[in-house]
C-alpha positions as CSV (number, residue, x, y, z in Angstrom):
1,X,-124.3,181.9,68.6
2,X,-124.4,185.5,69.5
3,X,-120.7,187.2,69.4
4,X,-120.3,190.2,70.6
5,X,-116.8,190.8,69.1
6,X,-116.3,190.5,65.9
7,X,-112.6,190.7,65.2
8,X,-111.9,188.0,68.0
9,X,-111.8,184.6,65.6
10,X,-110.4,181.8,67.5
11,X,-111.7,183.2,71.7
12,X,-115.4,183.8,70.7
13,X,-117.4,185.9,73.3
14,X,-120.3,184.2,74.5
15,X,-123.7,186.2,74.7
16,X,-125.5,186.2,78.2
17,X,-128.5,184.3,76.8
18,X,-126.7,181.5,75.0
19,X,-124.9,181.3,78.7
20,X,-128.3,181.0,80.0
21,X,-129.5,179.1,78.0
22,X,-127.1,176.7,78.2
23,X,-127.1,176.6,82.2
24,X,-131.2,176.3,82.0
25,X,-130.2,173.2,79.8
26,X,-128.1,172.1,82.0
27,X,-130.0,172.1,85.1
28,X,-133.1,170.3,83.7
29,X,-131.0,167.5,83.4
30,X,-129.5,167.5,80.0
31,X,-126.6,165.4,79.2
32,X,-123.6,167.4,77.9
33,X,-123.5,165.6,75.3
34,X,-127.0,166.6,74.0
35,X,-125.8,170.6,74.8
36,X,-123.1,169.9,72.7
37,X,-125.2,168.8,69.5
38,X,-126.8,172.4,69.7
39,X,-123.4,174.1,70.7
40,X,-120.4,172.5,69.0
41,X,-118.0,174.6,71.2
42,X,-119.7,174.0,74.4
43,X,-117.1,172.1,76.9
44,X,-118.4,171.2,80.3
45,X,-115.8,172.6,82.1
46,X,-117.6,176.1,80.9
47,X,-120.7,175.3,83.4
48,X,-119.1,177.2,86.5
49,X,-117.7,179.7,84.4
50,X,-121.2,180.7,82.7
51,X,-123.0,180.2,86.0
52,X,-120.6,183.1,88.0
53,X,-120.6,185.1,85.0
54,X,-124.7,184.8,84.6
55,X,-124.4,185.9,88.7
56,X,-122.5,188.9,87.9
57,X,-125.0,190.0,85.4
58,X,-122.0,191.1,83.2
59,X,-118.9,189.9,81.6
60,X,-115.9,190.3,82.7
61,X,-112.9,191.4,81.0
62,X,-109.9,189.2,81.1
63,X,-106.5,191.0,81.3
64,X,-105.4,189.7,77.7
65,X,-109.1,191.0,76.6
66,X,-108.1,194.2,78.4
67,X,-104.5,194.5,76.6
68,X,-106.2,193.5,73.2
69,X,-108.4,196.6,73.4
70,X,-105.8,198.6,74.1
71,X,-103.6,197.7,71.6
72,X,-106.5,197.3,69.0
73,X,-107.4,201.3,69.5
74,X,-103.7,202.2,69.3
75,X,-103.5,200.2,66.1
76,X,-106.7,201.9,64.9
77,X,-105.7,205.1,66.2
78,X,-102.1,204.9,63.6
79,X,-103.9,203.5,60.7
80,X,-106.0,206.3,60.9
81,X,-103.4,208.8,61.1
82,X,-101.8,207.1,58.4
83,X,-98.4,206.1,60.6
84,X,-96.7,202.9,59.7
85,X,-97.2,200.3,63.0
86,X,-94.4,197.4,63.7
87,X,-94.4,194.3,65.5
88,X,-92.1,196.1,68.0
89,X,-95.3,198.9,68.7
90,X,-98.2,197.0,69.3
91,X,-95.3,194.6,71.7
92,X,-94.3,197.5,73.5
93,X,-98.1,199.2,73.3
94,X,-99.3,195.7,75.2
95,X,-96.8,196.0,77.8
96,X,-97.5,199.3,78.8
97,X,-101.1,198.3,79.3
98,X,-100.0,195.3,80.9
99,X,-97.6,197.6,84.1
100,X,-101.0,199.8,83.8
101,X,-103.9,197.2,85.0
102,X,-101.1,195.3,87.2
103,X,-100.2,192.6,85.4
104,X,-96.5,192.2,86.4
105,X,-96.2,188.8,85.0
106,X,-97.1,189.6,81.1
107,X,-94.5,189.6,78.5
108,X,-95.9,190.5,75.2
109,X,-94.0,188.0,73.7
110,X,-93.4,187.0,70.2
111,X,-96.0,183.8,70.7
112,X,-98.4,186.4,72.2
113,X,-97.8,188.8,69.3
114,X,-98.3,186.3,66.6
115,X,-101.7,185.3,68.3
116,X,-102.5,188.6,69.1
117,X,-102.2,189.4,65.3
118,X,-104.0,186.5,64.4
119,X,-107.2,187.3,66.7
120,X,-107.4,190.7,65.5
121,X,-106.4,190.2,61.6
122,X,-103.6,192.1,61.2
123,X,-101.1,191.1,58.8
124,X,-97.9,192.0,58.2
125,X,-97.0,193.7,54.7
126,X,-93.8,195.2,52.9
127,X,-94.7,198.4,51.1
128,X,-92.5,198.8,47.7
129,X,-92.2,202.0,46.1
């Protein structure tokens, strides 16, 4: 399996030809459950979801893949300028993004940050001098 992002561990980004593939598989008449003994992770529910995004000829960015980026270069951006982050910056870095892209309803919660951390492998550490 192709991924296209590495630092995602738990959501893993699906290439366009194992979408394909899977869809080619699909429609010859495989049973799901012989797709699933070549791709453990394959769920059928995923079928329409590969299909439109094999239509579109791209992938589409989520709005929590959208606030992940965002948050992910700010992160970057601070380590490299050797600035301590928080938990309360990369909360109040997603929810800027969020009011920028429209979406109203995210919270940048303490459940989201904990996940968020966790998908990108950040860790929290106290520095003693």
């Amino acid at each position: 399996v192709a991924i296209e992002n590495p630092i995602a561990h738990r959501k893993t980004v699906r290439s366009m030809n194992t979408m394909r593939i899977i869809l080619e598989m699909y429609d010859s008449g495989c049973t799901t459950r012989s797709i699933q003994a070549k791709y453990k992770w394959f769920r059928p529910n995923q079928i329409s979801g590969f299909r439109r995004t094999v239509q579109q000829g791209r992938r589409s960015f989520t709005r929590t893949e959208e606030i992940d980026n965002y948050v992910n270069a700010e992160f970057d951006r601070m380590l490299a300028s050797n600035i301590d982050v928080h938990d309360h910056d990369l909360q109040y870095w997603a929810r800027r993004r969020a009011r920028e892209i429209g979406a109203d309803d995210f919270r940048g919660s303490d459940h989201w940050l904990h996940d968020f951390k966790r998908r990108s492998g950040i860790v929290s550490r106290a520095v003693w001098i």
